[in-house]
HTML snippet that shows the backbone in 3Dmol.js (N, CA, C, O; Angstrom):
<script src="https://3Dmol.org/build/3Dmol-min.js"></script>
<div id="view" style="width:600px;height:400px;position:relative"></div>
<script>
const pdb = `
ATOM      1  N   UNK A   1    -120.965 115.058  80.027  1.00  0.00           N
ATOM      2  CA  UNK A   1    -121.984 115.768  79.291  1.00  0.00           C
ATOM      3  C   UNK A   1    -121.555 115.961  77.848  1.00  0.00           C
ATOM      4  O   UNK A   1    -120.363 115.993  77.543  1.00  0.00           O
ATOM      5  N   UNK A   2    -122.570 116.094  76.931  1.00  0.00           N
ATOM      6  CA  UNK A   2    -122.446 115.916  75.519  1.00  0.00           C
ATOM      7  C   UNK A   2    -122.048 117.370  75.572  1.00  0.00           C
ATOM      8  O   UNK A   2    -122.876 118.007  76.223  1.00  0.00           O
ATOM      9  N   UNK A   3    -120.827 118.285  74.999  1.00  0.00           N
ATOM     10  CA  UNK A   3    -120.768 119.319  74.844  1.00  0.00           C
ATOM     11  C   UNK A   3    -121.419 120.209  73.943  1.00  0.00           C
ATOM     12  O   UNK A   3    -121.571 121.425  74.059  1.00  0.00           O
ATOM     13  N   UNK A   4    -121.804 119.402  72.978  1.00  0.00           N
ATOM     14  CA  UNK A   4    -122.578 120.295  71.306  1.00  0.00           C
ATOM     15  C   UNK A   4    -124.290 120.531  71.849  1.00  0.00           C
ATOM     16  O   UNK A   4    -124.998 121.428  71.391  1.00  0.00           O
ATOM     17  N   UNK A   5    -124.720 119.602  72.828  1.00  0.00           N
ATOM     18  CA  UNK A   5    -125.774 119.473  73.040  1.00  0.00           C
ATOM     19  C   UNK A   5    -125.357 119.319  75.040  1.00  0.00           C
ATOM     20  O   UNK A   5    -124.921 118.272  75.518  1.00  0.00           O
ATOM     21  N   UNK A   6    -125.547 120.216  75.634  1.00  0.00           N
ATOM     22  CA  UNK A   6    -125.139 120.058  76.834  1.00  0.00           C
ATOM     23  C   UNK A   6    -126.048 119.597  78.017  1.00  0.00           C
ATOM     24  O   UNK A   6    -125.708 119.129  79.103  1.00  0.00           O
ATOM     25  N   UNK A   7    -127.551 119.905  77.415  1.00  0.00           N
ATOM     26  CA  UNK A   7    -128.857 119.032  78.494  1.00  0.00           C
ATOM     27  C   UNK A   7    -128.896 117.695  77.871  1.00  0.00           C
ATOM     28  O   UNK A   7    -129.591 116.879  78.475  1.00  0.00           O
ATOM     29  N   UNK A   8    -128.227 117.230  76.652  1.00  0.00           N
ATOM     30  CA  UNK A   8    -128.595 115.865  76.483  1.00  0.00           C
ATOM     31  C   UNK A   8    -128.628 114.883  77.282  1.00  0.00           C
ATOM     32  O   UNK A   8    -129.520 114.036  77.334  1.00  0.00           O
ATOM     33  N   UNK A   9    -127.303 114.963  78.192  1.00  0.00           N
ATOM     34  CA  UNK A   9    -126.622 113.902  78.911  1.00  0.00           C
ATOM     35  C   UNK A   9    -125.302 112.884  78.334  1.00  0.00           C
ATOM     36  O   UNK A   9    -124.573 113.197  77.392  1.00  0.00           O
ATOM     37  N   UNK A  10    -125.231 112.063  78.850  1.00  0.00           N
ATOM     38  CA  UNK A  10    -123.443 111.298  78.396  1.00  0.00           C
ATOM     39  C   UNK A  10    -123.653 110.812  77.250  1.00  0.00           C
ATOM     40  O   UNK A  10    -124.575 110.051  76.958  1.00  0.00           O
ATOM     41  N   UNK A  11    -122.684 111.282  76.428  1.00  0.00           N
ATOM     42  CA  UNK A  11    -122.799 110.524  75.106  1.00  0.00           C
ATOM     43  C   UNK A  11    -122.462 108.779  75.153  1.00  0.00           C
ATOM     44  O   UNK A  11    -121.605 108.226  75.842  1.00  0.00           O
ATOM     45  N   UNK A  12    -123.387 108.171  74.234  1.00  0.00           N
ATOM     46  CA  UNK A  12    -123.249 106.803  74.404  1.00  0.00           C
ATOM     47  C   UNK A  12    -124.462 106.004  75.113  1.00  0.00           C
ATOM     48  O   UNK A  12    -124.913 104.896  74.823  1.00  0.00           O
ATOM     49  N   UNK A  13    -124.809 106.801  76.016  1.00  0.00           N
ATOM     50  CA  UNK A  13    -125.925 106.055  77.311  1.00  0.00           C
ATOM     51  C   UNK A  13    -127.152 106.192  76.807  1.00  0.00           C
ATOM     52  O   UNK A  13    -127.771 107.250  76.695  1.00  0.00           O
ATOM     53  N   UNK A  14    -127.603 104.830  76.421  1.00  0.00           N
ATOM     54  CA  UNK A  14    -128.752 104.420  76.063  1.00  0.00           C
ATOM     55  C   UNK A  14    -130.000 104.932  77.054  1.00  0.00           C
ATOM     56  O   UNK A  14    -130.226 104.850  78.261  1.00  0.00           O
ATOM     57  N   UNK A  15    -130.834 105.626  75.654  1.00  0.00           N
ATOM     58  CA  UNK A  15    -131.717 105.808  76.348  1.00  0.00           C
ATOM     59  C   UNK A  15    -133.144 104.970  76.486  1.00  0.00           C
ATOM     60  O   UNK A  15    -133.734 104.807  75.418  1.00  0.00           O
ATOM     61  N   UNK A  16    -133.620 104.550  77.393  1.00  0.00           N
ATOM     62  CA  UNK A  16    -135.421 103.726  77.296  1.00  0.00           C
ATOM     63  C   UNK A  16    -136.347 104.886  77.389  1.00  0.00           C
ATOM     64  O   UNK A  16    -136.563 105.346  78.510  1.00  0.00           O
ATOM     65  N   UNK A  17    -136.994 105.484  76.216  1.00  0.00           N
ATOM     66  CA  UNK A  17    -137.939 106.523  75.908  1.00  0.00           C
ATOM     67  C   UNK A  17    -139.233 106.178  76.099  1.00  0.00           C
ATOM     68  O   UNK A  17    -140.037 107.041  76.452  1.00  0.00           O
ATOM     69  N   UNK A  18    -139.658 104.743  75.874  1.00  0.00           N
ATOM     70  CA  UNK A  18    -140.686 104.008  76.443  1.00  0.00           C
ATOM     71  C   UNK A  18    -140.853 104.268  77.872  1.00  0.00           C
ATOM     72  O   UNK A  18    -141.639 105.160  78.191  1.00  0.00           O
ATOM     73  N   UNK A  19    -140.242 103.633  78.761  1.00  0.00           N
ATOM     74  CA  UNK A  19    -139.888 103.226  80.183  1.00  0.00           C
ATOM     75  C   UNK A  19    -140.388 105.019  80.908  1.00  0.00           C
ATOM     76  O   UNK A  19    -141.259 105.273  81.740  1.00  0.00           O
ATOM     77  N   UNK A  20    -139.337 106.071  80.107  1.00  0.00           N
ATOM     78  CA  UNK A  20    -139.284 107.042  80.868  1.00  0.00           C
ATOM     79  C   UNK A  20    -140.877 108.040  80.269  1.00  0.00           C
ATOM     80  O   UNK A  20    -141.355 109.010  80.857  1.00  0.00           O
ATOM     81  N   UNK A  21    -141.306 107.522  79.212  1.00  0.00           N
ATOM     82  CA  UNK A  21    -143.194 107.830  79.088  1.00  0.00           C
ATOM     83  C   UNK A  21    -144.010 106.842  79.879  1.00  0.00           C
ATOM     84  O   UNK A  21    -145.193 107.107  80.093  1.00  0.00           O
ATOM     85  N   UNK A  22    -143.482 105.731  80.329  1.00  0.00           N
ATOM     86  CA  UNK A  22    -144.523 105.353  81.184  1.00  0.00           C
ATOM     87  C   UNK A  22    -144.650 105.509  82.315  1.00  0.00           C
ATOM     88  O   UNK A  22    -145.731 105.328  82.876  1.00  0.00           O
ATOM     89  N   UNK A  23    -143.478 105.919  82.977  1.00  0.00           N
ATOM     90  CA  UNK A  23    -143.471 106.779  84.235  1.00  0.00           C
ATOM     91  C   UNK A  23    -143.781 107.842  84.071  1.00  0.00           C
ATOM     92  O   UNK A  23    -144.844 108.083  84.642  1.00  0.00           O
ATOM     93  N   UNK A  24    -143.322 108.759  83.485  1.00  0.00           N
ATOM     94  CA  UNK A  24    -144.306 109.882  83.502  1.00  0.00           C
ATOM     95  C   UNK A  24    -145.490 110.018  83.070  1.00  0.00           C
ATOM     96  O   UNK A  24    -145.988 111.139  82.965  1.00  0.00           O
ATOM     97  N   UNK A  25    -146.092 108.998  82.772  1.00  0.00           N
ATOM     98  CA  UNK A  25    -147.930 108.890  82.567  1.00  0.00           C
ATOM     99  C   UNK A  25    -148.282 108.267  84.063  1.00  0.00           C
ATOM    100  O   UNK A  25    -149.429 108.373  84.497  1.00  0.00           O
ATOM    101  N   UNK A  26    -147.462 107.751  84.669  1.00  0.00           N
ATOM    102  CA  UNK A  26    -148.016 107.370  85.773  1.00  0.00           C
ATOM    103  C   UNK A  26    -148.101 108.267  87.085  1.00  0.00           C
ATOM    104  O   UNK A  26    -148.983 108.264  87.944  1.00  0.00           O
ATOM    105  N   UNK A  27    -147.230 108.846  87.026  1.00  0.00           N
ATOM    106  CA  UNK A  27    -146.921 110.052  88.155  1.00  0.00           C
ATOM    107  C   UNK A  27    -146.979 111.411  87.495  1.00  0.00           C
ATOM    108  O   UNK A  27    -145.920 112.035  87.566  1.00  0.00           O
ATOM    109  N   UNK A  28    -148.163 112.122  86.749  1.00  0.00           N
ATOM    110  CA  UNK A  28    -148.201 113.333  86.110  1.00  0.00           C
ATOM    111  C   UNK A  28    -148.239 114.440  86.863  1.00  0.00           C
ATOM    112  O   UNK A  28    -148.533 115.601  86.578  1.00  0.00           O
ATOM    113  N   UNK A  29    -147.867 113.876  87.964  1.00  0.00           N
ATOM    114  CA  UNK A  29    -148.034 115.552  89.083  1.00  0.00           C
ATOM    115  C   UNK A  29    -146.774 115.770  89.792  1.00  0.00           C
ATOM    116  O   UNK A  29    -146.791 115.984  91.004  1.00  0.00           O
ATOM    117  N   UNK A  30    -145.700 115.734  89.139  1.00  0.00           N
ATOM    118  CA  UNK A  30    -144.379 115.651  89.679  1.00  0.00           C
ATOM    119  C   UNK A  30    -143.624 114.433  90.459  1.00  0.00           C
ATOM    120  O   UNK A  30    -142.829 114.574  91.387  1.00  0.00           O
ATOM    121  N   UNK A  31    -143.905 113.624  90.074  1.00  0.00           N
ATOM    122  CA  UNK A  31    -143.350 111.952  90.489  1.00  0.00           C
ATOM    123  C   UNK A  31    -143.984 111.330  91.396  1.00  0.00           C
ATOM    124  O   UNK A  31    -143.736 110.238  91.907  1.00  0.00           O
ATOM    125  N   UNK A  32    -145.307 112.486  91.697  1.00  0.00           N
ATOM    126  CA  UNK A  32    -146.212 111.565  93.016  1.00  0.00           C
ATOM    127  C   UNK A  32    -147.427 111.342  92.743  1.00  0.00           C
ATOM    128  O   UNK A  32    -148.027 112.395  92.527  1.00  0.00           O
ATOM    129  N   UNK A  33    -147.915 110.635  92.676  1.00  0.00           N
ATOM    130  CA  UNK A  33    -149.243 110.433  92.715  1.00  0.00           C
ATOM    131  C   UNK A  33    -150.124 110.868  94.009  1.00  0.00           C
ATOM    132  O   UNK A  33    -149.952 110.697  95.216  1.00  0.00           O
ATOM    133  N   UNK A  34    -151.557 111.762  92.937  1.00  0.00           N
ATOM    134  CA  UNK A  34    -151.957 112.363  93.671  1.00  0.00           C
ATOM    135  C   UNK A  34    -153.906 111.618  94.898  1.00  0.00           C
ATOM    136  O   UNK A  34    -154.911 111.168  94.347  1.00  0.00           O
ATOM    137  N   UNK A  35    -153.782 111.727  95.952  1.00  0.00           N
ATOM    138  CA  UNK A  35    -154.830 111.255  96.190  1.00  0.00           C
ATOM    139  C   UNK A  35    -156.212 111.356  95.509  1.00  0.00           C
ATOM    140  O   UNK A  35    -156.455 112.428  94.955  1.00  0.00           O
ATOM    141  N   UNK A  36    -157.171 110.369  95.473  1.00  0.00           N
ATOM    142  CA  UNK A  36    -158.370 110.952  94.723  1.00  0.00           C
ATOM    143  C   UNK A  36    -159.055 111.874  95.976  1.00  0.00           C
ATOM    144  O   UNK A  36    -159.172 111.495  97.141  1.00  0.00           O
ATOM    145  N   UNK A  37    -159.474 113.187  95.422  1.00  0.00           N
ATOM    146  CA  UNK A  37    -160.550 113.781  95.692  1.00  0.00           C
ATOM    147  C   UNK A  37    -161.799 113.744  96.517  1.00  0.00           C
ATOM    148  O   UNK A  37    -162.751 113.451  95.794  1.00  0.00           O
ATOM    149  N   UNK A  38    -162.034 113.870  97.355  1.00  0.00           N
ATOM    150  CA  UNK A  38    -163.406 113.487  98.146  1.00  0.00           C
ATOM    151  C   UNK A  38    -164.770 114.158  97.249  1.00  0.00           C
ATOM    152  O   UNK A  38    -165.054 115.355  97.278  1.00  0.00           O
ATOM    153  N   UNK A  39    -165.225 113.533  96.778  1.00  0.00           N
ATOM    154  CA  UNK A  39    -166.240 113.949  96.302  1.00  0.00           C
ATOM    155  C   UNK A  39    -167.372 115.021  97.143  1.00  0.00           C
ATOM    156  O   UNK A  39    -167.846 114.673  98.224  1.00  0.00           O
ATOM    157  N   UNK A  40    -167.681 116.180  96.584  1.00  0.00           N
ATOM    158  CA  UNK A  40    -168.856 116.961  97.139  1.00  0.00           C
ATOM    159  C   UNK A  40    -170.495 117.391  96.720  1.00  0.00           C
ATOM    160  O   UNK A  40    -171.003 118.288  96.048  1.00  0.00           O
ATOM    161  N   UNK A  41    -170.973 116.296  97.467  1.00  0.00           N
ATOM    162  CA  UNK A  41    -172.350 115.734  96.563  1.00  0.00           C
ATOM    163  C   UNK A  41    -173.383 117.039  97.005  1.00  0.00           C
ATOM    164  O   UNK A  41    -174.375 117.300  96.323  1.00  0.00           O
ATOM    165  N   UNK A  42    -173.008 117.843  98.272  1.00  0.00           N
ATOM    166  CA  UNK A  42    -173.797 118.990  98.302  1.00  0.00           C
ATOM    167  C   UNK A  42    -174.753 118.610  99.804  1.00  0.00           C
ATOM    168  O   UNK A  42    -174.663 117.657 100.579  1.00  0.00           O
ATOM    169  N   UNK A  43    -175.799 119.980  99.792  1.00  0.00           N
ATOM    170  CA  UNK A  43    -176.710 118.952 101.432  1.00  0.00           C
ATOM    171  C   UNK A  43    -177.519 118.784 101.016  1.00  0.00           C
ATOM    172  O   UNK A  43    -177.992 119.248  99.979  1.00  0.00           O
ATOM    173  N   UNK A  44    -178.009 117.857 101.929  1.00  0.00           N
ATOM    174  CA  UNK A  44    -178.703 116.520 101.708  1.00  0.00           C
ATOM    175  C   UNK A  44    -180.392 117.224 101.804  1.00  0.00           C
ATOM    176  O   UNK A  44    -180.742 118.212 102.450  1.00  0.00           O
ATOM    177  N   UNK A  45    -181.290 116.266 100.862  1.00  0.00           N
ATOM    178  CA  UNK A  45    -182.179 116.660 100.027  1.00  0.00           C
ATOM    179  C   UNK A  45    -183.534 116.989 100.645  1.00  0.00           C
ATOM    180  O   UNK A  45    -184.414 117.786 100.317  1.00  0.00           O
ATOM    181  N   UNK A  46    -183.414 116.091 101.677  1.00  0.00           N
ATOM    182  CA  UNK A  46    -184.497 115.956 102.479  1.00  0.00           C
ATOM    183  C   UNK A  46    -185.526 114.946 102.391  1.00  0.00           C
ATOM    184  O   UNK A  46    -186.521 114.856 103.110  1.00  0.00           O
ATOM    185  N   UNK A  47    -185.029 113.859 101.000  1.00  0.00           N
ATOM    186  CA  UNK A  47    -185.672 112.740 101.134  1.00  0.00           C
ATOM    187  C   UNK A  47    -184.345 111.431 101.052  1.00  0.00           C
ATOM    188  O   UNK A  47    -183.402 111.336 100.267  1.00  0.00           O
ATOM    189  N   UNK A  48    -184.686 110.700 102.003  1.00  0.00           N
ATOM    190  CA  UNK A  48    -183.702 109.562 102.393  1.00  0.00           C
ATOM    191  C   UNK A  48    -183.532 108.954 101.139  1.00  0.00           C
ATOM    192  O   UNK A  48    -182.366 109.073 100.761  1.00  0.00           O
ATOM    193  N   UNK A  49    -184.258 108.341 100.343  1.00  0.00           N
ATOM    194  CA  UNK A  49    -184.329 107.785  99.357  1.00  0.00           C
ATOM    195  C   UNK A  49    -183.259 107.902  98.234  1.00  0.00           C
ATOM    196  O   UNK A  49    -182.601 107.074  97.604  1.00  0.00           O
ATOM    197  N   UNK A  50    -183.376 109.703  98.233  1.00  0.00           N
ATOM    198  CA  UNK A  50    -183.145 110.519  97.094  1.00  0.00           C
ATOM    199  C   UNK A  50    -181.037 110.137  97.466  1.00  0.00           C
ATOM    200  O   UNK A  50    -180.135 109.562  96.856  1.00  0.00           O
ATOM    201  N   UNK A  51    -181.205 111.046  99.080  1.00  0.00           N
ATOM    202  CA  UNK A  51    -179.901 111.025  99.226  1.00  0.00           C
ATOM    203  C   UNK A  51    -178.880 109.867  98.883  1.00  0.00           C
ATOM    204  O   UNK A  51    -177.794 109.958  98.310  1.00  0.00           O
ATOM    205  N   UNK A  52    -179.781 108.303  99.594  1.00  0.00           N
ATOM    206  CA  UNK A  52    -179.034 107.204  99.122  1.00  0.00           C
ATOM    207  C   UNK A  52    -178.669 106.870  97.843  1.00  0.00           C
ATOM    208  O   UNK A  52    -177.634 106.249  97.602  1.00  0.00           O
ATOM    209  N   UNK A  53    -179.835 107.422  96.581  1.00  0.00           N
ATOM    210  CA  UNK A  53    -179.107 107.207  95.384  1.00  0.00           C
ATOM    211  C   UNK A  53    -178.422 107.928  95.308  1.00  0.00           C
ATOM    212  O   UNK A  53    -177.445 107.390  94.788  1.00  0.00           O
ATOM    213  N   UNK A  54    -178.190 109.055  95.513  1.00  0.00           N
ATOM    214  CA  UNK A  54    -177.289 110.183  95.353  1.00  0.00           C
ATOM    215  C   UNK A  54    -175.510 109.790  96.023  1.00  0.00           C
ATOM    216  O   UNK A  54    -174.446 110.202  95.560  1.00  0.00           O
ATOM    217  N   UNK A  55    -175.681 109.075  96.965  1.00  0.00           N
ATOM    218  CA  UNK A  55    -174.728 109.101  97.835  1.00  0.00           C
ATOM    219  C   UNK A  55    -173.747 107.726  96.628  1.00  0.00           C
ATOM    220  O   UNK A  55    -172.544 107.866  96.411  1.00  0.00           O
ATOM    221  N   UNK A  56    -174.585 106.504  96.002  1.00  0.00           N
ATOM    222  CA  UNK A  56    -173.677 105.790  95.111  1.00  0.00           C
ATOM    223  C   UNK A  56    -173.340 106.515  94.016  1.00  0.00           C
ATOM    224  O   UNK A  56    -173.372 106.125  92.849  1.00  0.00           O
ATOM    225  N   UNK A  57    -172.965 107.753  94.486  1.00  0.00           N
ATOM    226  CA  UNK A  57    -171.605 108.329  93.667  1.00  0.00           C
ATOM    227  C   UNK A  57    -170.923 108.637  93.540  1.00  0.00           C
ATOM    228  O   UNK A  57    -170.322 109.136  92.588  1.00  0.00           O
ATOM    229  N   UNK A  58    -170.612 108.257  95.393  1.00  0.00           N
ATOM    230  CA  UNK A  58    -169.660 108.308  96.055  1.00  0.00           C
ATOM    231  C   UNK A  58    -168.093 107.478  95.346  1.00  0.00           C
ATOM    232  O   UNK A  58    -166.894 107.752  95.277  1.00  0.00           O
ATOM    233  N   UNK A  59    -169.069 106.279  94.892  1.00  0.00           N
ATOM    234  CA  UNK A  59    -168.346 104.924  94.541  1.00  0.00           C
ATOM    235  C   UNK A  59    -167.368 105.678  92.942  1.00  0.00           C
ATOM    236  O   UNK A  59    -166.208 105.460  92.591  1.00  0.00           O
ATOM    237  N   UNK A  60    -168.243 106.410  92.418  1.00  0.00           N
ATOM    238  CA  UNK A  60    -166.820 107.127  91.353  1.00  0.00           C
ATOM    239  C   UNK A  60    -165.340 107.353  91.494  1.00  0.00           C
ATOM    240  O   UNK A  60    -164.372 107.312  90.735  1.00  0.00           O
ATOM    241  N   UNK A  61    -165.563 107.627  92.860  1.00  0.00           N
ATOM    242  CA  UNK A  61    -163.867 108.113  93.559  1.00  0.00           C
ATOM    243  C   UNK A  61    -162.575 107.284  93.045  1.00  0.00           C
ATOM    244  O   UNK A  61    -161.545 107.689  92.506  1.00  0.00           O
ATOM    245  N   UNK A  62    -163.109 105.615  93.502  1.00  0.00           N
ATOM    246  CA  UNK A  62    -162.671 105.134  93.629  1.00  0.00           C
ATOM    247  C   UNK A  62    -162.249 103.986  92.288  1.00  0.00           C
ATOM    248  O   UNK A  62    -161.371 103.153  92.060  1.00  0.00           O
ATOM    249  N   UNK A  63    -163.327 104.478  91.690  1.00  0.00           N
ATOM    250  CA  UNK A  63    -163.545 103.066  90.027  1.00  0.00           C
ATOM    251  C   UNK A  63    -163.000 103.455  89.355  1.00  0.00           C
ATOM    252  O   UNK A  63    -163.089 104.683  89.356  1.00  0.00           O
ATOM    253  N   UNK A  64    -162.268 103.009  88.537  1.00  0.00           N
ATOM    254  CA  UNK A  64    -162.010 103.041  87.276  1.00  0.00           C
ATOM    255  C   UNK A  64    -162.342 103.458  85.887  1.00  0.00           C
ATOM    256  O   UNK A  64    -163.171 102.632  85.504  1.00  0.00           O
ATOM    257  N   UNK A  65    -162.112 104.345  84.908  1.00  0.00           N
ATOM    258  CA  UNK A  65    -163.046 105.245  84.444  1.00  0.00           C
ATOM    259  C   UNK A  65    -164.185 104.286  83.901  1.00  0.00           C
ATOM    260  O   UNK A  65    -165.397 104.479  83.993  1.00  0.00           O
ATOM    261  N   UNK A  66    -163.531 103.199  83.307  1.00  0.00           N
ATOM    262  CA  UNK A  66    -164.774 101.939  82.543  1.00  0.00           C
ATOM    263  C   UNK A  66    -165.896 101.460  83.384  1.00  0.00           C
ATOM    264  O   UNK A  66    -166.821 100.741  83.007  1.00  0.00           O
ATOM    265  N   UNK A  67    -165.652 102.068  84.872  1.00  0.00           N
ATOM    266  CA  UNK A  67    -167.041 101.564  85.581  1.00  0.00           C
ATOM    267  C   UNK A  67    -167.677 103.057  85.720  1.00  0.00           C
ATOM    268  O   UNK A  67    -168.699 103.134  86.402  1.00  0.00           O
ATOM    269  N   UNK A  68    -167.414 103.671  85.420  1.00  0.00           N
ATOM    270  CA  UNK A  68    -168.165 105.192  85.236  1.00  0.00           C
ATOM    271  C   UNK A  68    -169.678 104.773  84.874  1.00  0.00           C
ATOM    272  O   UNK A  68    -170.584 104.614  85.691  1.00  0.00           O
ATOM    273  N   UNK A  69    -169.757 104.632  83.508  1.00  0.00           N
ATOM    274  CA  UNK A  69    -170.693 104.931  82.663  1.00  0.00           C
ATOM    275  C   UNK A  69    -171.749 103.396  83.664  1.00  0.00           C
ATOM    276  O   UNK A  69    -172.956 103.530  83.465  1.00  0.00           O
ATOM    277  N   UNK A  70    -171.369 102.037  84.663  1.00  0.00           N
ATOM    278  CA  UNK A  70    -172.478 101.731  85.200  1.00  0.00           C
ATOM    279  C   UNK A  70    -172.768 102.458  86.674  1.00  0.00           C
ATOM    280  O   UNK A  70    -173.811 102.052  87.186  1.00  0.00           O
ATOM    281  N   UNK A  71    -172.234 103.194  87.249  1.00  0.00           N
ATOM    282  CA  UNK A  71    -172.332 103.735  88.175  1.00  0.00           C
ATOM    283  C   UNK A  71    -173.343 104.554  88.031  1.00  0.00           C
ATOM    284  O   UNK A  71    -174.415 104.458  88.630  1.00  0.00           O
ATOM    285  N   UNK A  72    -172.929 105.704  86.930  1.00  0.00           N
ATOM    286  CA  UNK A  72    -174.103 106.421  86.274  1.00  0.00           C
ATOM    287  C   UNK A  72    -175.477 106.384  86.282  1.00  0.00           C
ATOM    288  O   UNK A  72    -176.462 107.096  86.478  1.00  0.00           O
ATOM    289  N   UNK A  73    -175.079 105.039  85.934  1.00  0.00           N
ATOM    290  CA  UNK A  73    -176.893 104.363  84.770  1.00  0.00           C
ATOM    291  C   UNK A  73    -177.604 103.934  85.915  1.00  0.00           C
ATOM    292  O   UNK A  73    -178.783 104.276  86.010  1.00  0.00           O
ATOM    293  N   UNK A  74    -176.820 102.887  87.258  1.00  0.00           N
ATOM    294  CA  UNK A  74    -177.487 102.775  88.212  1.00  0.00           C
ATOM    295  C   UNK A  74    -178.248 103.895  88.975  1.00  0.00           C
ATOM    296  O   UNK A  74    -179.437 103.795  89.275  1.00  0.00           O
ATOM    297  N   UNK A  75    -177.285 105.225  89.333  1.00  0.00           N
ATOM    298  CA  UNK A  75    -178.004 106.469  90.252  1.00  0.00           C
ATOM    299  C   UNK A  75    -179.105 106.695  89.526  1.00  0.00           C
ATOM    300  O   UNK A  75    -180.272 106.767  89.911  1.00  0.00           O
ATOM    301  N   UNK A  76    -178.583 106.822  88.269  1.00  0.00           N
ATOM    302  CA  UNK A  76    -179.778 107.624  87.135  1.00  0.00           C
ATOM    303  C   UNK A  76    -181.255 106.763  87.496  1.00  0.00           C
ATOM    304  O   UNK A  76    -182.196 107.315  88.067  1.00  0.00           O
ATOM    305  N   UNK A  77    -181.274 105.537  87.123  1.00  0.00           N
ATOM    306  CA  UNK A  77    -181.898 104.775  87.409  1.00  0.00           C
ATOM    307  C   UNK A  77    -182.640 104.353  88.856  1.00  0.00           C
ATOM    308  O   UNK A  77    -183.688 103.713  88.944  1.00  0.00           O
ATOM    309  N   UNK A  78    -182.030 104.747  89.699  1.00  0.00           N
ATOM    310  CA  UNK A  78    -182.538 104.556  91.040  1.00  0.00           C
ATOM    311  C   UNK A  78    -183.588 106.336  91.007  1.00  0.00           C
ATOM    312  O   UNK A  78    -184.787 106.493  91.238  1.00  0.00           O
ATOM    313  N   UNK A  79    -182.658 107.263  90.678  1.00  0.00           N
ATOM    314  CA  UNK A  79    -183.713 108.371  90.793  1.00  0.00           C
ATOM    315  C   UNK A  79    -184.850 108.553  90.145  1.00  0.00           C
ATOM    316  O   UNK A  79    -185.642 109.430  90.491  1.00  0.00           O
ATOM    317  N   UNK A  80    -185.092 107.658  89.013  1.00  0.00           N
ATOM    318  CA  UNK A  80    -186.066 107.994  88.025  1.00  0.00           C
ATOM    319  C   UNK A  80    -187.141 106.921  88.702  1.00  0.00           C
ATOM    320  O   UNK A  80    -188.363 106.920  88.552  1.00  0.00           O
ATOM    321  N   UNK A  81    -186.386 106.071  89.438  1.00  0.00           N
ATOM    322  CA  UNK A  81    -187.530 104.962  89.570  1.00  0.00           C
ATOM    323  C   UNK A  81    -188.239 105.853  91.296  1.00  0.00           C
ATOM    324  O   UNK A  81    -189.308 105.496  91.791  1.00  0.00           O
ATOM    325  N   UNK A  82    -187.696 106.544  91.675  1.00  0.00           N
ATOM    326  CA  UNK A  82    -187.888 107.836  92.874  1.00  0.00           C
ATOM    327  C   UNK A  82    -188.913 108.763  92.471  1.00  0.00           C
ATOM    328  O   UNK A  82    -189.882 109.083  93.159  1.00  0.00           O
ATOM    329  N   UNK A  83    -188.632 109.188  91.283  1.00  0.00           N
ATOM    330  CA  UNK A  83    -189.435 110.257  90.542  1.00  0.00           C
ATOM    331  C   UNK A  83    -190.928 109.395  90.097  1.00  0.00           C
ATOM    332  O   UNK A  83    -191.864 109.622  90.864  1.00  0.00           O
ATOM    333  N   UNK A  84    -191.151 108.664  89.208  1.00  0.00           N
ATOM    334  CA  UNK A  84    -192.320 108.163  89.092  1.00  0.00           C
ATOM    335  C   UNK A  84    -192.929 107.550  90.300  1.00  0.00           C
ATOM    336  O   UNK A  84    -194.043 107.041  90.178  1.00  0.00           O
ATOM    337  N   UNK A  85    -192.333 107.538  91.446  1.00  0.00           N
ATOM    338  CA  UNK A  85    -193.077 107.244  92.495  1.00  0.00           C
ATOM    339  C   UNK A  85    -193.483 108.075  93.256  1.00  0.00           C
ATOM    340  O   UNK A  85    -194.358 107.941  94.112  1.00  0.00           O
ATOM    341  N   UNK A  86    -192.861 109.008  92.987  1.00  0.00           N
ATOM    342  CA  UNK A  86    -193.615 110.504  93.277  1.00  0.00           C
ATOM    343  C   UNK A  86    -195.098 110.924  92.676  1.00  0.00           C
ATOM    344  O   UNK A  86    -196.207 110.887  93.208  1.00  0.00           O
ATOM    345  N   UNK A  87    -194.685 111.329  91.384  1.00  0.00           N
ATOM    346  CA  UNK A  87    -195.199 111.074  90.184  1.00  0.00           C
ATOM    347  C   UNK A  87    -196.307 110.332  90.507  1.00  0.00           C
ATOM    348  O   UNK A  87    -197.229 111.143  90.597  1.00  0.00           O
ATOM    349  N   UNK A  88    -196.921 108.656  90.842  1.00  0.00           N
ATOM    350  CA  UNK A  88    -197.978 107.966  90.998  1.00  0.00           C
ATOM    351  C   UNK A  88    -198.417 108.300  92.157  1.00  0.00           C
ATOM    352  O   UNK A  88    -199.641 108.290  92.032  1.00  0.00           O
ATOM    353  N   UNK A  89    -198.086 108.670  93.497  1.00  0.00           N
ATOM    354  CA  UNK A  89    -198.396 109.383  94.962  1.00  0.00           C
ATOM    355  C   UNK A  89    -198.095 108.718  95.930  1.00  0.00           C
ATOM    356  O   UNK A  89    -198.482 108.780  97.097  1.00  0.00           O
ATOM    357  N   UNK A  90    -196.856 107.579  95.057  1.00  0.00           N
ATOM    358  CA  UNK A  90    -196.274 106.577  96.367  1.00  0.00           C
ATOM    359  C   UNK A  90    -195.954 107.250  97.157  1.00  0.00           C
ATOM    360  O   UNK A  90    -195.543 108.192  96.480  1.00  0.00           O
ATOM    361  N   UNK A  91    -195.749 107.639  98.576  1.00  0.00           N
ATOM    362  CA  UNK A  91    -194.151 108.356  99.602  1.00  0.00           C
ATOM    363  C   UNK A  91    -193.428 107.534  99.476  1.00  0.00           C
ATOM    364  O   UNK A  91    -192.307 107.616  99.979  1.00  0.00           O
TER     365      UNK A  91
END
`;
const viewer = $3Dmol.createViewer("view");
viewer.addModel(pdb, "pdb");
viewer.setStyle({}, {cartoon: {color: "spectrum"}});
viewer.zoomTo();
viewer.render();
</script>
């Protein structure tokens, strides 16, 4: 141990400051990585339709943040096309 500086560690021993930030960006919850989350979409709506768009958002859990924003656009999109069919007096 470095005595002037005693948490440093051994004087001389190279350190990789890179290496030891990219592990700790990878394991930010104490060296483990943590499971994703089960998503809680709430109860169910009472129209089948509704729930199934509702339910592809499920698929967030699992994507990657860059597929976020089509996951989104699809539900969004499936409900609105739900709503104007309401809206015209389709069931």
């Amino acid at each position: 141990m470095n005595e002037e500086y005693p948490d440093q560690g051994v004087e001389g021993q190279s350190q990789d400051l890179d290496a030891e930030r990219a592990r700790a960006a990878a394991t930010p919850y104490g060296g483990e990585l943590r499971p994703a989350a089960e998503p809680v979409l709430g109860p169910p709506t009472g129209d089948d339709r509704v729930d199934a768009a509702v339910a592809g958002l499920n698929r967030l859990a699992g994507a990657p943040a860059e597929e976020h924003v089509a996951v989104l656009e699809e539900v969004h999109g499936r409900l609105r096309d739900i709503l104007g069919e309401v809206n015209e007096g389709t069931p």
